[in-house]
N, C-alpha and C positions, 0 to 999 in steps of 0.2 A: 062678281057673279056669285048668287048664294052658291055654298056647298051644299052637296045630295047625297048626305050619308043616308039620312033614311031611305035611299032608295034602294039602298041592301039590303035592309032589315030583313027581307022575307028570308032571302038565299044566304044570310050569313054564315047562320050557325051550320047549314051542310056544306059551306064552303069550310068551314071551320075545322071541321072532323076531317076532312083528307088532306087538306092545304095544312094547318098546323097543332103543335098537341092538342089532344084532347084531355080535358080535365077532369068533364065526370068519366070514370073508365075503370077497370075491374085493375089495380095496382099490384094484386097477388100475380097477377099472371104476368107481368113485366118481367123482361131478363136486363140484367144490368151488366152488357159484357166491355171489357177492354180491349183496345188496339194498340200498339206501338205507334208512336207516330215520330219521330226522331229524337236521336242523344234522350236526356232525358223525363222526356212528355211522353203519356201515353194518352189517349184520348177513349171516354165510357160513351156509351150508346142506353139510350133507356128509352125512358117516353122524357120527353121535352128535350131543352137545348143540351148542346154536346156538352159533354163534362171536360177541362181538359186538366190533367195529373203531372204536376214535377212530383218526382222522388228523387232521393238522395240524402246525405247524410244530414241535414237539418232537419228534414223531415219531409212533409208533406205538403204542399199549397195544389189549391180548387179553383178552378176557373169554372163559377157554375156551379148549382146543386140541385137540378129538379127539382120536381114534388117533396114533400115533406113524407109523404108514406112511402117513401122510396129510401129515405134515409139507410136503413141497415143496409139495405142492398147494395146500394154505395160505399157503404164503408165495408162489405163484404168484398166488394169488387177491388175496392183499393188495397185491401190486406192480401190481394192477389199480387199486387205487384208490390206495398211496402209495407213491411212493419213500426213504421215511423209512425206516428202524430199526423193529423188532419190538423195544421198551423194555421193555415190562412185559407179561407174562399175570397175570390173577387169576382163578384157580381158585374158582370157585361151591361146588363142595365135590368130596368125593373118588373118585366114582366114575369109571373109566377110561375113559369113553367124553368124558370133561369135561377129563382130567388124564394121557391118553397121550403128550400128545405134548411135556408138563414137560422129561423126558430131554434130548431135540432143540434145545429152546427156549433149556432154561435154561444146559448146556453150551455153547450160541453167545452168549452174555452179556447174553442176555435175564433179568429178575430176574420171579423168580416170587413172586406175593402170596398168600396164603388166608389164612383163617380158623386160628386154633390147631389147633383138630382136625383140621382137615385135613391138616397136617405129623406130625398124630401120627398118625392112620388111615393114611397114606401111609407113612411110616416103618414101623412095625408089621403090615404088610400085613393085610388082611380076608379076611371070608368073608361072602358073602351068603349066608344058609342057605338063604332063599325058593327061590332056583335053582341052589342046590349050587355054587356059583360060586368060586372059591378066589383071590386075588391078592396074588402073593408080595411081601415089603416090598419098595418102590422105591429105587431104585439115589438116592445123595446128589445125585447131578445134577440129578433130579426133586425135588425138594424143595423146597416154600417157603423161601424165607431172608427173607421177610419179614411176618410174622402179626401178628393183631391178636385182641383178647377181643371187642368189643363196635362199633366202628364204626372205619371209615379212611378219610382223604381223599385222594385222589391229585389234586394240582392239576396238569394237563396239557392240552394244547389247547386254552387258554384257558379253561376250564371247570374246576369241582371234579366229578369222580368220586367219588361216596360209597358205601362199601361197608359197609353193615349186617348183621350177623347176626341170623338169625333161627333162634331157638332151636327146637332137635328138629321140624322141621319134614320135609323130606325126609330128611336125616339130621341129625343133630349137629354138623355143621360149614356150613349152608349161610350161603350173602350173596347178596343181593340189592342191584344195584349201580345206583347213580340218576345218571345224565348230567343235572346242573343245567341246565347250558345249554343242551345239545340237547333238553332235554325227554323222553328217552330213559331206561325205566326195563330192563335184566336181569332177570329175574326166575331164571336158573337152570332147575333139577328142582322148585323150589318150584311150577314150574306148566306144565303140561303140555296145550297148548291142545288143542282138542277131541278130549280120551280123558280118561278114568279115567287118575289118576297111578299110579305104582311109589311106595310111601312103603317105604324101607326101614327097617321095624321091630328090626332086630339091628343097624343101623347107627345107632340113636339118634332116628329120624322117629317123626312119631307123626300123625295125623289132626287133632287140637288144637292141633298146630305149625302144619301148614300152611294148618289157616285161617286160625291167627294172622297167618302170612305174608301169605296174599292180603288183610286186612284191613290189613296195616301197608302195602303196597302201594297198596291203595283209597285210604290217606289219606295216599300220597305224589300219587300220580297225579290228574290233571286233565284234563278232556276231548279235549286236544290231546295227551299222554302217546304216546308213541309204547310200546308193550309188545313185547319178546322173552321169550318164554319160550322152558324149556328145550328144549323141542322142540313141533313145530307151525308154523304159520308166526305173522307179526306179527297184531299184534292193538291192542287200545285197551283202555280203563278198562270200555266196557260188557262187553268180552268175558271180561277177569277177572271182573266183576261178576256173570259168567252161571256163568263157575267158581268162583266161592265160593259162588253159591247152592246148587251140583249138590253142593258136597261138604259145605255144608252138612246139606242133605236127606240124603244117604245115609250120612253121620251118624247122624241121627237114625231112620232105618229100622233101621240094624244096629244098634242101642243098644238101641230101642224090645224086638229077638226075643233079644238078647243078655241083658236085665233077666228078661225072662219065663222061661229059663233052656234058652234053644234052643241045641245046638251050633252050632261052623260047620260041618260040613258041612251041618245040616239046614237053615242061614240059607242059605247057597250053593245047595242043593238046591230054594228056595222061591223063588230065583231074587228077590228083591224090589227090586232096581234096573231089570228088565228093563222096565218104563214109560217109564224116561227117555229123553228124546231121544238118539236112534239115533248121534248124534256122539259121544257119549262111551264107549260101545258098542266101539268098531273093530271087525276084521272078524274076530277071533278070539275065539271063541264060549266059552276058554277064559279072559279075561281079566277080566269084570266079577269071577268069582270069585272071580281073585286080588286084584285090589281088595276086593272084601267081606273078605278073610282081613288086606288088612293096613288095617283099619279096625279088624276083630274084635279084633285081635292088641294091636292100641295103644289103647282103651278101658279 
């Protein structure tokens, strides 16, 4: 059956601005603060995906770097908690609200880590068709210089940082990065605490990914697990557990009208998520839809 992205077009971009960062936006007026999140990770809050912070005596590694106009803010924010070196970022996957501020980082001799596809979606620039979104190839500076296919250990702060790929999930290049010793899991755009995620379906995501994800997650995590996901605030193993159930289910709702041989807009138009608890919902009345569309789209 064709897919019906253009059937978003109209409502994308105001699903865009409540559902996920906003790009064009005033950056001066951004606060860029820190959280503790256990041992030692602290997790930054900005505009875009969550930052997440080892310190310690090696120095500094980045999971994550917003925008690029955001830079000093972030390294203001991180000399809050160390006066080390910003040594490593690793990029969760490629989308710009995760891999802006690469450029900045990686030009000051910071070394940037992702996933294989992430140096090639990055190199190659994209298109988000969902939101007509366009992003030109990035400049070599931004650029991983060090990738991996399937899993990497970054031993630093006394701990191993283990960065796993999990396949077609958000998109095609995502990791999901486990602090052993602080007990501190990343989860990325793989998980999107209380809302309906963005799975980018032209980007390689699929719905089947990302549960895979939150289960390969489940059975990293342990009741003490401290969780960052890619936006939301912190959370634990019950709170993923409550997001793999939601994406479960509605899953299995859009499949159930998708077999029967119902369009999307007529699934979208029957509204059949709208029982779920109200958190996942947000406040834009245009976004469970897009969810339903990239459910529809990757089945």
């Amino acid at each position: 059956m064709k897919r019906s992205t253009e059937f978003f077009a109209a409502g994308a971009l105001a699903a865009l601005m409540t559902a996920l960062p906003v790009v064009a936006q005033d950056f001066d007026k951004v606060e860029v603060t820190a959280e503790k999140a256990a041992g030692n990770i602290h997790v930054l809050f900005g505009a875009g995906g969550n930052i997440g912070v080892s310190s310690g005596a090696d120095g500094v590694f980045l999971i994550d770097d917003q925008y690029a106009p955001l830079t000093s803010k972030i390294r203001a924010a991180v000399t809050g908690i160390s006066d080390q070196p910003i040594r490593y970022v690793i990029n969760t996957h490629f989308h710009g609200d995760h891999t802006g501020g690469n450029e900045n980082f990686g030009t000051g001799g910071t070394v940037i880590v992702a996933h294989d596809n992430v140096r090639v979606r990055l190199a190659a620039g994209s298109f988000v068709k969902a939101f007509n979104m366009k992003n030109p190839p990035a400049p070599s500076g931004a650029l991983p210089v060090i990738t991996f296919d399937s899993e990497l250990s970054l031993h630093f702060n006394g701990e191993e940082a283990r960065a796993i790929h999990v396949k077609n999930a958000h998109t095609d290049g995502d990791s999901i990065i486990w602090f052993r010793g602080s007990n501190v899991l990343h989860m990325g755009d793989t998980f999107f605490n209380n809302r309906f995620p963005f799975i980018d379906v032209d980007g390689g995501g699929s719905i089947d990914g990302i549960i895979a994800a939150a289960e390969k997650a489940l059975q990293i995590a342990d009741d003490k697990t401290v969780i960052i996901p890619g936006h939301g605030p912190l959370t634990d193993k019950a709170g993923l557990t409550d997001y793999r159930d939601m994406l479960i289910e509605a899953r299995g709702r859009v499949e159930a009208l998708k077999k029967k041989g119902e369009s999307l807009e007529a699934i979208v138009a029957a509204k059949p998520l709208a029982d779920m608890p109200a958190k996942w919902q947000t406040d834009n009345e245009a976004w469970p839809g897009m969810f339903i569309g990239f459910v529809y789209n990757s089945l």
